[in-house]
KEMARKE-748653 format. One line per field, with one value per residue: residue number from 1; x, z, y of N, C-alpha, C, CB in turn. Coordinates in nm, 2 decimals, decimal comma. Glycine has a CB too. Example, Ala and Ser with C-alpha at 12.3 -4.5 7.8 and 13.67 -1.06 7.14 Angstrom:
nr c(1 / 2)
n_X c(1,32 / 1,28)
n_Z c(0,78 / 0,71)
n_Y c(-0,57 / -0,22)
ca_X c(1,23 / 1,37)
ca_Z c(0,78 / 0,71)
ca_Y c(-0,45 / -0,11)
c_X c(1,32 / 1,29)
c_Z c(0,78 / 0,79)
c_Y c(-0,33 / 0,00)
cb_X c(1,13 / 1,41)
cb_Z c(0,90 / 0,57)
cb_Y c(-0,45 / -0,06)
end
This chain:
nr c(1 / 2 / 3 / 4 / 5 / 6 / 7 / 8 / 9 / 10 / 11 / 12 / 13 / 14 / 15 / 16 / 17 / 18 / 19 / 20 / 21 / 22 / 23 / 24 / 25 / 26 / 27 / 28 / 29 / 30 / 31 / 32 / 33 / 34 / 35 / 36 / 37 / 38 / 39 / 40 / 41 / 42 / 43 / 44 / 45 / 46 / 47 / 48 / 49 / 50 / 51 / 52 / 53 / 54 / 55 / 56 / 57 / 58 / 59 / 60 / 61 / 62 / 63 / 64 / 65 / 66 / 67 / 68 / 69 / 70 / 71 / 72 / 73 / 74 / 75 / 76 / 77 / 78 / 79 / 80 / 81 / 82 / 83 / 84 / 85 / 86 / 87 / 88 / 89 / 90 / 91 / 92 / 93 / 94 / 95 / 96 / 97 / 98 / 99 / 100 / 101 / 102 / 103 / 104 / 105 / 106 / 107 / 108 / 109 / 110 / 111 / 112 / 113 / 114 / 115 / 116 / 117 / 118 / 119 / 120 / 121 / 122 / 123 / 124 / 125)
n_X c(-0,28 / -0,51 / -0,64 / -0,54 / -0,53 / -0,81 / -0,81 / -0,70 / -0,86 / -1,11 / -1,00 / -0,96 / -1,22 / -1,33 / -1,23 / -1,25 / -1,53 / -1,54 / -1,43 / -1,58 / -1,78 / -1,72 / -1,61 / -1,63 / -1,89 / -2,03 / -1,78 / -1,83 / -1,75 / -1,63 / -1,53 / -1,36 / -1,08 / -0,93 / -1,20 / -1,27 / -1,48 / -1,33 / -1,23 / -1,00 / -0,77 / -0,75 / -0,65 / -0,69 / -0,84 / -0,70 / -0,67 / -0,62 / -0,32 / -0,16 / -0,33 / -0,26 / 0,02 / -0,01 / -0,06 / 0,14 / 0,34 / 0,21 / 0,21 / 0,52 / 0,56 / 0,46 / 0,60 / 0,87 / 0,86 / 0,82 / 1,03 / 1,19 / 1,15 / 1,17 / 1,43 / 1,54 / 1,48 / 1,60 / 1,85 / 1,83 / 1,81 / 2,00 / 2,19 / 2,13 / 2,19 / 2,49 / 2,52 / 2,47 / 2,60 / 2,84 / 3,09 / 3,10 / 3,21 / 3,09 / 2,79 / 2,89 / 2,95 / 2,72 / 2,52 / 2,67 / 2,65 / 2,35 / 2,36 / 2,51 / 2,35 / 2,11 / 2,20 / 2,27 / 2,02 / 1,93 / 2,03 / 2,00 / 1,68 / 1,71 / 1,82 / 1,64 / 1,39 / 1,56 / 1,57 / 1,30 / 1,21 / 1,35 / 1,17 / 0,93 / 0,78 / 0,82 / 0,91 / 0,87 / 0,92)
n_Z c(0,03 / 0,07 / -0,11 / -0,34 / -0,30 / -0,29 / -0,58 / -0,68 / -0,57 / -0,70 / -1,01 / -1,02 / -0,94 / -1,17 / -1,34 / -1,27 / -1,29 / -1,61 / -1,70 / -1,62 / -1,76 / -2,03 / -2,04 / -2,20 / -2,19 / -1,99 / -2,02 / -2,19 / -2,18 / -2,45 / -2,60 / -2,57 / -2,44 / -2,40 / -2,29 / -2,11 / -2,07 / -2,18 / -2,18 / -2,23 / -2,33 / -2,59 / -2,76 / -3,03 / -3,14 / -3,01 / -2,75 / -2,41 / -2,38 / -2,53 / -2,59 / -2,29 / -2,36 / -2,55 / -2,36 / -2,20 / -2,41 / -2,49 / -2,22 / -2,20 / -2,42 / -2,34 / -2,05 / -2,20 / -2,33 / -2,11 / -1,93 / -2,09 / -2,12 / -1,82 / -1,87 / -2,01 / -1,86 / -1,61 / -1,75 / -1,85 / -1,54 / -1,42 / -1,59 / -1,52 / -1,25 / -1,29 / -1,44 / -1,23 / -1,04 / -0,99 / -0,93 / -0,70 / -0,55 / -0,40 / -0,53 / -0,81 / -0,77 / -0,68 / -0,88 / -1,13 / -1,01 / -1,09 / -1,35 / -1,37 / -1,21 / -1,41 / -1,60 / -1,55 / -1,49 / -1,69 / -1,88 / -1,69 / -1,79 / -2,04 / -2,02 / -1,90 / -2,09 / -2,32 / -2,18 / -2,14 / -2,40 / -2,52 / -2,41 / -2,46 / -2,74 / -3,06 / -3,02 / -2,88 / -2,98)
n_Y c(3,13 / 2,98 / 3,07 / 2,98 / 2,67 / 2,60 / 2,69 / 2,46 / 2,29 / 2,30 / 2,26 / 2,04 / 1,86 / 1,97 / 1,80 / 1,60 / 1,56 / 1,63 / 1,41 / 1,21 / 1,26 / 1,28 / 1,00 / 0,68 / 0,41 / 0,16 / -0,14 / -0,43 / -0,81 / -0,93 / -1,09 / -1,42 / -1,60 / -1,85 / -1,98 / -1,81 / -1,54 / -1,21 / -0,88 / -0,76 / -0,90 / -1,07 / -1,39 / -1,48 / -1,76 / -1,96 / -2,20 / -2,34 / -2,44 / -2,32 / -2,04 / -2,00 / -1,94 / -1,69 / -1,52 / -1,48 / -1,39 / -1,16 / -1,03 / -0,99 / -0,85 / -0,61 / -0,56 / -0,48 / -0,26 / -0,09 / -0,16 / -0,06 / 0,23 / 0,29 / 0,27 / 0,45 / 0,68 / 0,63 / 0,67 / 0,99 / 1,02 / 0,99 / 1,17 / 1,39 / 1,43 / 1,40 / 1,66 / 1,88 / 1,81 / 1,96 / 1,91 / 1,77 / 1,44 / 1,27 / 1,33 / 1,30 / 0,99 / 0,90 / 0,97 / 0,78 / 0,49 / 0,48 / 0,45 / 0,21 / 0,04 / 0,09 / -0,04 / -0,31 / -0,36 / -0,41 / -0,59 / -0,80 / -0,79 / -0,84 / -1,13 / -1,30 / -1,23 / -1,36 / -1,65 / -1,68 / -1,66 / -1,90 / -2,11 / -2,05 / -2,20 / -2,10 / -1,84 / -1,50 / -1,27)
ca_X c(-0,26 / -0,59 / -0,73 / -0,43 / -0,58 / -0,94 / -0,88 / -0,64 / -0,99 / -1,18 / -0,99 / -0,97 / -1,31 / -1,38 / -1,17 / -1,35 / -1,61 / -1,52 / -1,39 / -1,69 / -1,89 / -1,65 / -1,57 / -1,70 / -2,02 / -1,98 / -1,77 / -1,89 / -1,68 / -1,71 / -1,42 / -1,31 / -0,97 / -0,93 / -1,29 / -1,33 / -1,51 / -1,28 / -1,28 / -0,88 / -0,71 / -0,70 / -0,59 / -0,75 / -0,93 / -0,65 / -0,75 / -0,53 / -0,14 / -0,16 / -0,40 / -0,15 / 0,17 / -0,01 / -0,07 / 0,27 / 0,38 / 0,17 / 0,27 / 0,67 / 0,60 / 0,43 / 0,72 / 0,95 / 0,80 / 0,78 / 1,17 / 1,30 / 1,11 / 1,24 / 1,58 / 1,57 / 1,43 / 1,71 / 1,97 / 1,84 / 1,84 / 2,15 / 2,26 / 2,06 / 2,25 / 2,57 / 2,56 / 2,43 / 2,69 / 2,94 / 3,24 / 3,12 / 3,23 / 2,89 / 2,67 / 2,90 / 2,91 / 2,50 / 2,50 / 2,73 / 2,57 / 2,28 / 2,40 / 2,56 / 2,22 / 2,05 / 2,27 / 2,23 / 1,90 / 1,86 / 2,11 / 1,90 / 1,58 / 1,75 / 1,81 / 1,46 / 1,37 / 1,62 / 1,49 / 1,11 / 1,18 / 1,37 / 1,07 / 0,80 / 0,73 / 0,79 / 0,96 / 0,82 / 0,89)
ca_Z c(0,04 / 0,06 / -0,25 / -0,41 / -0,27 / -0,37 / -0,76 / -0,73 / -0,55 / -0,80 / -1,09 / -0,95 / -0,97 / -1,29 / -1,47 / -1,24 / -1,39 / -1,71 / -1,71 / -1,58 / -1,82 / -2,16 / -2,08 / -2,28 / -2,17 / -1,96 / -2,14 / -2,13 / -2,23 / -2,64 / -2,68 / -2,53 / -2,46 / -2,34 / -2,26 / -2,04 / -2,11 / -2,13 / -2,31 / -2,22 / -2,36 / -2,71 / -2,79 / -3,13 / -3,14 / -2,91 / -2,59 / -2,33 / -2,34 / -2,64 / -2,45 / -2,18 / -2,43 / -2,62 / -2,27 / -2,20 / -2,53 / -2,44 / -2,08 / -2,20 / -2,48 / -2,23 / -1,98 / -2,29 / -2,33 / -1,96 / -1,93 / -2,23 / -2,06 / -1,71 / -1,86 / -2,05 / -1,75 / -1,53 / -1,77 / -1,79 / -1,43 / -1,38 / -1,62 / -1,42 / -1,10 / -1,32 / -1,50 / -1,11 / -0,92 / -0,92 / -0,90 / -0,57 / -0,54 / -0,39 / -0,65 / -0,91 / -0,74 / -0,74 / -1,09 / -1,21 / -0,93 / -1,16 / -1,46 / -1,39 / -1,17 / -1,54 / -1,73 / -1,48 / -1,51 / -1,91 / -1,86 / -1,64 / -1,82 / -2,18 / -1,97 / -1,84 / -2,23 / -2,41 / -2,11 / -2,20 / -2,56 / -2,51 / -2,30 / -2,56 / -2,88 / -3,19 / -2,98 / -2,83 / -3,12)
ca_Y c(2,99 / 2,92 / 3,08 / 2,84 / 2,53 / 2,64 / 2,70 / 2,35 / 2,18 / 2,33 / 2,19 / 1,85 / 1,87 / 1,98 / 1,75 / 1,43 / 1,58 / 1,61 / 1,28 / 1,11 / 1,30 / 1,25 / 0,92 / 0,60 / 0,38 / 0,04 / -0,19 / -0,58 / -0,86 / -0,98 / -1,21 / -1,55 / -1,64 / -2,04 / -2,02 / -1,72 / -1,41 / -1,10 / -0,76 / -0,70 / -0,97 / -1,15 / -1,55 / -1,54 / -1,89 / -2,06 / -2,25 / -2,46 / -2,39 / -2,18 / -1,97 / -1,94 / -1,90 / -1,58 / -1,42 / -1,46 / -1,32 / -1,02 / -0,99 / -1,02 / -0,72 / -0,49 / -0,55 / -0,48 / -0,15 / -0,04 / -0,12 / 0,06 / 0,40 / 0,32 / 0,30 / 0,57 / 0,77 / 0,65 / 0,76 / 1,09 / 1,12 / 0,99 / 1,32 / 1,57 / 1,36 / 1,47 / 1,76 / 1,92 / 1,80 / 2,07 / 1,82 / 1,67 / 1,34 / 1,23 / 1,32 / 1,21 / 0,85 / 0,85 / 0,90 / 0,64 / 0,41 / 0,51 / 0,41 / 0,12 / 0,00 / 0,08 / -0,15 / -0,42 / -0,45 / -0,41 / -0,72 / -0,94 / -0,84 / -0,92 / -1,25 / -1,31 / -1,25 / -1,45 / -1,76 / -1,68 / -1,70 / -2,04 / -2,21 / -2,03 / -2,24 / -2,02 / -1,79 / -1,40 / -1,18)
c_X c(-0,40 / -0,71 / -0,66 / -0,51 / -0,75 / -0,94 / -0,80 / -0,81 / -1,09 / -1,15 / -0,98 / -1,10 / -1,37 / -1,32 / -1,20 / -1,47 / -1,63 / -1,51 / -1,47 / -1,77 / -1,88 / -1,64 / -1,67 / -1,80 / -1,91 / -1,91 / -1,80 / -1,77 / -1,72 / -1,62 / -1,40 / -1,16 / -0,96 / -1,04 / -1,37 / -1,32 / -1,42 / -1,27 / -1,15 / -0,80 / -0,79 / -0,65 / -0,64 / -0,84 / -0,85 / -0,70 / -0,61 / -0,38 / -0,15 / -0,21 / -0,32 / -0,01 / 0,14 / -0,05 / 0,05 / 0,35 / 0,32 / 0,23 / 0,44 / 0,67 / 0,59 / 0,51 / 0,84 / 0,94 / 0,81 / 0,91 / 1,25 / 1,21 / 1,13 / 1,36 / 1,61 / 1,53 / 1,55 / 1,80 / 1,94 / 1,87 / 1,96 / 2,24 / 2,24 / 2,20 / 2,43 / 2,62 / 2,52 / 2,54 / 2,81 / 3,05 / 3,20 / 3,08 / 3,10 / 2,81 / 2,70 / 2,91 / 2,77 / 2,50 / 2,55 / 2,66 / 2,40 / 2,26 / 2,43 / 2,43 / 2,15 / 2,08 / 2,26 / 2,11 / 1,91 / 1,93 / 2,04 / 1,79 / 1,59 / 1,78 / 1,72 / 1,39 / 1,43 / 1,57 / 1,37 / 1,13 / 1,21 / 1,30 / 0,91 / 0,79 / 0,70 / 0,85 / 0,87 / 0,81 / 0,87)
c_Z c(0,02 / -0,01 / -0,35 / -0,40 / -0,31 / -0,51 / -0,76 / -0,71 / -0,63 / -0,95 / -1,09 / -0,99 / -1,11 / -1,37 / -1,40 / -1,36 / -1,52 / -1,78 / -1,71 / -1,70 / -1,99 / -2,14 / -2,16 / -2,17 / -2,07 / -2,07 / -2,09 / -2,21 / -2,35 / -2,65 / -2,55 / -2,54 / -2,33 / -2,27 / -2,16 / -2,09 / -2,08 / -2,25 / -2,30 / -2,30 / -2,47 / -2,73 / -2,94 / -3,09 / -3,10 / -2,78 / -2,57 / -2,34 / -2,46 / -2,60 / -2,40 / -2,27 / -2,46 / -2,48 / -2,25 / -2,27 / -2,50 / -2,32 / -2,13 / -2,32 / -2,38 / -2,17 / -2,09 / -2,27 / -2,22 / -1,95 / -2,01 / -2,17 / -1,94 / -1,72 / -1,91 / -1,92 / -1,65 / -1,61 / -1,78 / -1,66 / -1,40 / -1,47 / -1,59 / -1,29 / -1,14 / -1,33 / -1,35 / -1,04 / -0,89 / -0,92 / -0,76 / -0,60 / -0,52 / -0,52 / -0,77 / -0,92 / -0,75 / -0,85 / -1,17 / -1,14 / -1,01 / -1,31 / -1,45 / -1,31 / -1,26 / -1,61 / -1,67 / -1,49 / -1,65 / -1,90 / -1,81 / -1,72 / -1,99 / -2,12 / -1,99 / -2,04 / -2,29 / -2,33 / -2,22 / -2,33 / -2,62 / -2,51 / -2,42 / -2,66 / -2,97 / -3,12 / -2,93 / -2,92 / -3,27)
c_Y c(2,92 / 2,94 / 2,96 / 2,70 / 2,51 / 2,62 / 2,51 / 2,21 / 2,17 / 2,26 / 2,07 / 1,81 / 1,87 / 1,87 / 1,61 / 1,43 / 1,55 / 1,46 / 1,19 / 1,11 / 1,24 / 1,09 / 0,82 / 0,53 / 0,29 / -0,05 / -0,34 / -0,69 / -0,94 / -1,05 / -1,29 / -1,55 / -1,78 / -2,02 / -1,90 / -1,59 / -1,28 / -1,01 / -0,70 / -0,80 / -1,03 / -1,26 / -1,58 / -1,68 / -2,00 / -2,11 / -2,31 / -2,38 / -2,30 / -2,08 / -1,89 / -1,90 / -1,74 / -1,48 / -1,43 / -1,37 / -1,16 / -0,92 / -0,92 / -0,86 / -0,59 / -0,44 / -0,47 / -0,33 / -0,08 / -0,03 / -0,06 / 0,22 / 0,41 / 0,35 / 0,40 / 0,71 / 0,77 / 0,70 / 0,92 / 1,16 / 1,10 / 1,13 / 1,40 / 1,50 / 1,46 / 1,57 / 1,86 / 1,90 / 1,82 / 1,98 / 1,77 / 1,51 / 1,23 / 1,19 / 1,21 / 1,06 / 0,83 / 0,84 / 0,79 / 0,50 / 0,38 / 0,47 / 0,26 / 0,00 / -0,02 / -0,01 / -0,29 / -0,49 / -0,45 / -0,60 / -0,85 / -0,95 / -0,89 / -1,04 / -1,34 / -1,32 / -1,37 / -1,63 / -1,79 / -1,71 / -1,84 / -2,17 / -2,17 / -2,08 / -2,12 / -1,84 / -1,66 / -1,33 / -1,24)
cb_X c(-0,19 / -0,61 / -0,71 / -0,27 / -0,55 / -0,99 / -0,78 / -0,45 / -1,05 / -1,17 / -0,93 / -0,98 / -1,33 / -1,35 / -1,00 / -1,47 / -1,62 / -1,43 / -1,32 / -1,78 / -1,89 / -1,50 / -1,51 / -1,61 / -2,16 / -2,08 / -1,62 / -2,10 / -1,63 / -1,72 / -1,24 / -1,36 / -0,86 / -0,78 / -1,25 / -1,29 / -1,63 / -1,17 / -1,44 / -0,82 / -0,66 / -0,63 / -0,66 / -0,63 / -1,00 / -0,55 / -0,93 / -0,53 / 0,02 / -0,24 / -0,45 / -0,12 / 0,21 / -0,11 / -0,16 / 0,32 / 0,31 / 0,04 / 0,29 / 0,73 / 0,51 / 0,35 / 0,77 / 0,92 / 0,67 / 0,69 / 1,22 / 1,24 / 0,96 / 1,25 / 1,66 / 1,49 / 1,28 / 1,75 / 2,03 / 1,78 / 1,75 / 2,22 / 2,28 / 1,79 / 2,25 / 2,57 / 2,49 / 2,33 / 2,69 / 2,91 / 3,40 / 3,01 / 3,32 / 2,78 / 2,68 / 2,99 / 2,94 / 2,35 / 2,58 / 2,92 / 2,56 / 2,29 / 2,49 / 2,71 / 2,16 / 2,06 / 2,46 / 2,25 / 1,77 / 2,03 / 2,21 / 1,83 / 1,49 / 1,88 / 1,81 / 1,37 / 1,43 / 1,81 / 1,42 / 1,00 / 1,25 / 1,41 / 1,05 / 0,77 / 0,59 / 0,58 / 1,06 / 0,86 / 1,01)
cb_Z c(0,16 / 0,15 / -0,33 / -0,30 / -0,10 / -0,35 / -0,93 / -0,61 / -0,43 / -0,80 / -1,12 / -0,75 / -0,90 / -1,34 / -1,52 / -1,04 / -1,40 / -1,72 / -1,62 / -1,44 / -1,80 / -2,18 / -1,97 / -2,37 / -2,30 / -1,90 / -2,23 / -2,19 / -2,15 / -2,79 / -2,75 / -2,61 / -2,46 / -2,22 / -2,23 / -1,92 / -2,06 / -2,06 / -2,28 / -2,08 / -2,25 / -2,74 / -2,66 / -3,23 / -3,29 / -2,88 / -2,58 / -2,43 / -2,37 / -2,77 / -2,33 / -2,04 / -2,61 / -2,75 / -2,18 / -2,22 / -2,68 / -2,40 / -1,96 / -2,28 / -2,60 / -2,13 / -1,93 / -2,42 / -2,36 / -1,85 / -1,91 / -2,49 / -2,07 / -1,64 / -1,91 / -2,20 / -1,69 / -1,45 / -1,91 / -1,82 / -1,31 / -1,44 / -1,72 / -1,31 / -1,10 / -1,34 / -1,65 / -1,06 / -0,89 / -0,76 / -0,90 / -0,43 / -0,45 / -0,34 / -0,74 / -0,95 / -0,61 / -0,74 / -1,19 / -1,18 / -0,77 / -1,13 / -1,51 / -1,34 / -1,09 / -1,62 / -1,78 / -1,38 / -1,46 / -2,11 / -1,77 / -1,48 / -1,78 / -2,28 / -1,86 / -1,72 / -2,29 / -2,41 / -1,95 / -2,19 / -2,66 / -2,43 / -2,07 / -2,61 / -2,87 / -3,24 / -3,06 / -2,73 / -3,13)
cb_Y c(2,94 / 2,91 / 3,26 / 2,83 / 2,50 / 2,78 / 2,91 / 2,32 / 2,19 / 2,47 / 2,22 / 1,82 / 1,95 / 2,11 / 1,81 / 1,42 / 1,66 / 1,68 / 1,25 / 1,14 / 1,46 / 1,34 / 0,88 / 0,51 / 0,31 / -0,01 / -0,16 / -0,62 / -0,92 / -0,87 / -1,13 / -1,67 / -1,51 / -2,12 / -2,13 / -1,72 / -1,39 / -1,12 / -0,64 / -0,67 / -1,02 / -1,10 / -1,68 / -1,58 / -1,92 / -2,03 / -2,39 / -2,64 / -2,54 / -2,19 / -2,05 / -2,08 / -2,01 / -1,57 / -1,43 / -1,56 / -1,39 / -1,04 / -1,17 / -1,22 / -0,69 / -0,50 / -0,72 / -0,55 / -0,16 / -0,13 / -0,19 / 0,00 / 0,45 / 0,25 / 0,23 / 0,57 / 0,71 / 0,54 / 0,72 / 1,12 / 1,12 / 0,80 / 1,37 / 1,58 / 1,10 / 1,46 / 1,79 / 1,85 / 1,72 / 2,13 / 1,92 / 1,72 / 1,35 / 1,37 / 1,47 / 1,24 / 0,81 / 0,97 / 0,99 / 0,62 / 0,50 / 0,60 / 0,49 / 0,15 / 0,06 / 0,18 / -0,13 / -0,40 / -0,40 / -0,22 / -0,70 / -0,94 / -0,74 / -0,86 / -1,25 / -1,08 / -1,14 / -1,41 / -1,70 / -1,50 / -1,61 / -2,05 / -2,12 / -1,93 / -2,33 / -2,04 / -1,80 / -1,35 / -1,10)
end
């Protein structure tokens, strides 16, 4: 056990290492968006509510992206939850509980969307 936890502290190690070593420089901020310096975010040459609209637009794809790989993540597990559970009643309630929790949200956040794109000038996509 405690040669185990040695080569795992060892590789931990090596790959801070590595990491620290491979990674890129400091980065400094080169672009403006509505006036303040930042090196994550993008507005082209908008300021004021435009500004704030295309961070929105950003924010609202990201989210987009993030819940199409939770949902797909819960339906697989909801078919491990399944194809596992032997015919007990249990399980097979988790799973569907699982599924049907998945489709609920896809539902609100196609909501939340179809809103946001209402209230956004020129719409999100």
């Amino acid at each position: 056990m405690i040669k185990r936890n040695t080569i795992i502290a060892i590789a931990f190690l090596a790959a801070v290492v590595c990491g620290s070593i491979l990674s890129t420089g400091q980065v400094f901020a080169e672009t403006e968006c509505a006036g303040a310096k930042t090196s994550v975010i993008t507005c082209g040459e908008a300021t004021g509510q435009a500004a704030i609209i295309e961070i929105v637009k950003m924010v609202v794809k990201i989210m987009t992206a993030g819940v199409g790989v939770l949902a797909v993540g819960a339906v697989i597990f909801g078919a491990i939850l399944y194809t596992t559970s032997e015919g007990s009643p249990d399980k097979l309630s988790k799973a569907r509980t699982v599924w049907t929790n998945t489709i609920i949200g896809l539902l609100l956040f196609a909501f939340m969307v179809a809103i946001t794109n209402f209230f956004v000038p020129g719409g999100i996509f």
